[in-house]
ROSETOR-927711 format. One record per residue (C-alpha): x, y, z. Coordinates in pm, 1 decimal. Example, Ala and Ser with C-alpha at 12.3 -4.5 7.8 and 13.67 -1.06 7.14 Angstrom:
<recs>
       east      north         up
     1230.0     -450.0      780.0
     1367.0     -106.0      714.0
</recs>
This chain:
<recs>
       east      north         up
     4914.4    -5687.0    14371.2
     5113.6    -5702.5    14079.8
     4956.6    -6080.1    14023.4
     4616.0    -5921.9    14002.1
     4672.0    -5626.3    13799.2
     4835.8    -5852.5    13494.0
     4530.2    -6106.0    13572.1
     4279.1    -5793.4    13514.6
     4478.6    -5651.8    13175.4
     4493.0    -6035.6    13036.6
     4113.0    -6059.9    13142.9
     4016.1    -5685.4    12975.2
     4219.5    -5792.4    12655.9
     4015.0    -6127.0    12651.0
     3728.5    -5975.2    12632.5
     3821.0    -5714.9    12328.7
     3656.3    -5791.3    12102.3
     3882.8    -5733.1    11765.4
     3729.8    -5680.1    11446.1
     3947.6    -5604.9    11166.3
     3719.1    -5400.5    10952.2
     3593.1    -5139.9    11221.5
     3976.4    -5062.4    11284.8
     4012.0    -4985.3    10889.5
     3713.7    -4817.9    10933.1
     3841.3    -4600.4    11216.3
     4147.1    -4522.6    11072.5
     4023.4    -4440.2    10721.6
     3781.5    -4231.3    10905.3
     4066.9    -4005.7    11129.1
     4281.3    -4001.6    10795.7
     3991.5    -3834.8    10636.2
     3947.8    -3637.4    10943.3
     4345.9    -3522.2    10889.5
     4252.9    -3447.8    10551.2
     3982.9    -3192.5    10612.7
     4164.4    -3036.1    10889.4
     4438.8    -2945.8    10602.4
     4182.2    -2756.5    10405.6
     3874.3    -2653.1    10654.0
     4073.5    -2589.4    10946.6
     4243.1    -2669.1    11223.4
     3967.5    -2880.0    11436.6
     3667.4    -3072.6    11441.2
     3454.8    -2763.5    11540.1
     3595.0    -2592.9    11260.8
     3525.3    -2834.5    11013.2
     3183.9    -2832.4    11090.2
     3131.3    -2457.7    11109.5
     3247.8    -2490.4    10762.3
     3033.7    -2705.4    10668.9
     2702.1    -2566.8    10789.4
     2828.6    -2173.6    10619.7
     2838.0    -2410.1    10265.5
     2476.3    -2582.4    10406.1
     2333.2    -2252.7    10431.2
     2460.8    -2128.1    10112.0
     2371.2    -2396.3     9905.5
     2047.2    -2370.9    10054.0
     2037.0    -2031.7     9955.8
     2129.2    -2131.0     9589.5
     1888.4    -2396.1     9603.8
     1611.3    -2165.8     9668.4
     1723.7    -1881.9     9448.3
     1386.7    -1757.9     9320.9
     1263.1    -1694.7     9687.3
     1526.9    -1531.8     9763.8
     1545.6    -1294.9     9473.2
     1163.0    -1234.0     9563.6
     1245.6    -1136.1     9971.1
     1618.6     -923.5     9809.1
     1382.6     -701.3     9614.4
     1103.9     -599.9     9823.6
     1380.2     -555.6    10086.9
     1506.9     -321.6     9796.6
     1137.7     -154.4     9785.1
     1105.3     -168.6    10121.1
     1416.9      119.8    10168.2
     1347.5      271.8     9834.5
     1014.2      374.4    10011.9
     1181.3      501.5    10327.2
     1439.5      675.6    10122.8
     1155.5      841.2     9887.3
     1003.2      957.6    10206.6
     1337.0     1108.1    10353.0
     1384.8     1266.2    10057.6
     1030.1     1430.0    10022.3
     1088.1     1572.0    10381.5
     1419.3     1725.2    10289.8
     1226.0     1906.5     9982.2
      989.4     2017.3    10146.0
     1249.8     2154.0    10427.9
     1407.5     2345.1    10165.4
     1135.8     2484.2     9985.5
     1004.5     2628.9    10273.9
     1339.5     2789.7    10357.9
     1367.2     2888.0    10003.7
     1062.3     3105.7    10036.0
     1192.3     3250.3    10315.6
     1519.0     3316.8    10152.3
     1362.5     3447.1     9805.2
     1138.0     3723.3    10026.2
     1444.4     3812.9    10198.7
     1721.4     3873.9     9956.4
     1448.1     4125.2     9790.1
     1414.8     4315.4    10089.6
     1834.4     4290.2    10024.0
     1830.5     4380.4     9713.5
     1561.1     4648.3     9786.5
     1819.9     4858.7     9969.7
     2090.3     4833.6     9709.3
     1872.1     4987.9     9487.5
     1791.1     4637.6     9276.0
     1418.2     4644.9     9372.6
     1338.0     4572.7     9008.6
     1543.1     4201.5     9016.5
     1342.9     3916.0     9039.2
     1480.7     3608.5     9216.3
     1362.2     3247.5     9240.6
     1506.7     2912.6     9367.7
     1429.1     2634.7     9158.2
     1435.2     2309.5     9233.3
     1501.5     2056.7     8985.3
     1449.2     1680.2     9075.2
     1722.1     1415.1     8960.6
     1494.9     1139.7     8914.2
     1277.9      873.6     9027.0
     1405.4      663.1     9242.9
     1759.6      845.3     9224.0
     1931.5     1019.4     9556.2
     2184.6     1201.9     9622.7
     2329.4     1243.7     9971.8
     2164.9     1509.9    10041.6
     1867.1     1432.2     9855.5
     1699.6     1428.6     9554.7
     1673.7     1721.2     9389.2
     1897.1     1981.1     9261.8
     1885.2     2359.0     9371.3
     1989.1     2647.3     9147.0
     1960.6     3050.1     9199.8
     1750.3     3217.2     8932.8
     1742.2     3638.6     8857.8
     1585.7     3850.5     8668.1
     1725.5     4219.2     8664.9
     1527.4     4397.7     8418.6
     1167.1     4417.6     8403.0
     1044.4     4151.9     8122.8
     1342.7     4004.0     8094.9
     1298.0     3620.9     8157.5
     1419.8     3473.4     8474.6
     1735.5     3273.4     8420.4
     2038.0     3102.9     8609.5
     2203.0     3357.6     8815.3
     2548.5     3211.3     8722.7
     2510.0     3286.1     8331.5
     2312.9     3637.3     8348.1
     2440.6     3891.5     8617.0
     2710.0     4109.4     8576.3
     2955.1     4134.4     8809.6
     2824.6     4458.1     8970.8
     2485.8     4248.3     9014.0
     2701.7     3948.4     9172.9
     2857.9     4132.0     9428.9
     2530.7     4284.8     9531.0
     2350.1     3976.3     9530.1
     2627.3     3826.8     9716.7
     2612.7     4088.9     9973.4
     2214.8     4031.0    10024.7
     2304.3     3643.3    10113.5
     2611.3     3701.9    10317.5
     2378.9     3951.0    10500.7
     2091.5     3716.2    10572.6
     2313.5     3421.5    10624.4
     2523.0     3592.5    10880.9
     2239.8     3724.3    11108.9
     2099.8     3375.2    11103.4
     2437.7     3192.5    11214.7
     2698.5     3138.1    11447.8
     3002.9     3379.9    11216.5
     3248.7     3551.5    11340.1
     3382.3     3697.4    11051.1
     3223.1     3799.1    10694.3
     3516.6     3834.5    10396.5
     3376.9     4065.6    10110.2
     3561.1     3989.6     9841.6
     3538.3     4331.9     9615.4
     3203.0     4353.6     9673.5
     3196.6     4707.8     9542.6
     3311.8     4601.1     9178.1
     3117.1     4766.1     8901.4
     2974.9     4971.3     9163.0
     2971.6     5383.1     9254.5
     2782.2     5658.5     9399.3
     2466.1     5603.8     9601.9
     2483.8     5217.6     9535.8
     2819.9     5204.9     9664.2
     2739.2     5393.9     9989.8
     2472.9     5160.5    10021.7
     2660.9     4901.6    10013.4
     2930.4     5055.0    10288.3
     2632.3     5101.0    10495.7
     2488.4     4740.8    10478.0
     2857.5     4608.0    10597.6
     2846.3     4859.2    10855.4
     2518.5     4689.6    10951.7
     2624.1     4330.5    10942.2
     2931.6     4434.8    11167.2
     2678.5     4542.5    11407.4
     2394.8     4324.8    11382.6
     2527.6     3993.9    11365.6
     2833.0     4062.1    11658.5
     3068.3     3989.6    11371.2
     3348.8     4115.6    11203.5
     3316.0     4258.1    10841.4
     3602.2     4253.7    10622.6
     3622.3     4442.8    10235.8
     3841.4     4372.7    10034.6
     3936.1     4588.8     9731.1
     4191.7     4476.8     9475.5
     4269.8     4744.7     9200.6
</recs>
């Protein structure tokens, strides 16, 4: 047995046939192989999964132009859907800005400010400019006297005014919500007689209309 295994090796060695540049070839080959491994990582499949991410992105380099082309009408593409979006929102709010401007006037009616004029504006940021929530700006605008021009609420009502106005949106917003609790934070400042019992009364009313509770708060 052993006589014909050693006759079978000497045979199978016979017939090798040994050529001394394919072996340098071989082994300059795995060195290089070793040396890749070093750099790309750690295996053969890695290597090559290297090597096609650097195909494609040469590619990509290669064919800059077209791809600048397909990045910007991607760009259009969501600019579009984002001018649409927007254009909703707006319109969302306008139409509950109208709602809101006829209401605070009833508001205002009953604390005896049925001369005040009140607008929303709406004041657009830009083309092709959004915010988060859109793309347009929205600011309070009052008049209080007749012919007086209307103007940003912020700069032109006194603080009387403000704490009425205040009360009209706390009012609307809290019979049109889910609150438990309204905080008016001297609401009655600049404020006496028959204004100021309307204003008691209107609390009294939000207590009761909106199942919440209505807090004043009066620091002298």
């Amino acid at each position: 047995m052993f006589e014909e295994a050693t006759y079978s090796i000497r045979e199978a060695l016979d017939n090798v046939d040994f050529n001394p540049v394919t072996l340098e070839q071989v082994e300059s080959r795995l060195a290089e192989i070793d040396k890749l491994k070093k750099k790309y990582g750690e295996s053969v499949e890695a290597i090559l999964e290297y090597a096609a991410l650097i195909e494609e992105e040469l590619e990509e380099i290669s064919n800059k132009d077209d791809r600048m082309i397909e990045l910007e009408e991607k760009h259009q593409a969501v600019l579009a859907d984002l001018e649409l979006e927007a254009e909703t929102v707006t319109d969302l709010r306008k139409s509950a800005a109208a709602y809101l401007k006829d209401a605070i006037m009833m508001q205002l009616k009953d604390l005896y400010m049925e001369k005040t004029k009140f607008h929303v504006a709406f004041h657009p940021i830009g083309p092709n400019s959004f915010q988060k929530d859109g793309q347009d700006k929205v600011e309070f605008m009052i008049s209080t006297n007749p012919g007086e021009p209307i103007k940003p609420l912020a700069k032109v009502a006194s603080g009387g005014e403000i704490s009425r106005i205040m009360l009209a949106l706390k009012s609307i917003f809290s019979a049109n919500g889910t609150v438990t609790s309204v905080i008016f934070d001297e609401v009655d400042t600049g404020v006496s007689g028959r204004v100021a019992q309307a204003i008691a009364e209107k609390i009294q009313r939000i207590s009761k209309g909106s199942k919440c509770y209505a807090f004043l708060i009066c620091l002298k």
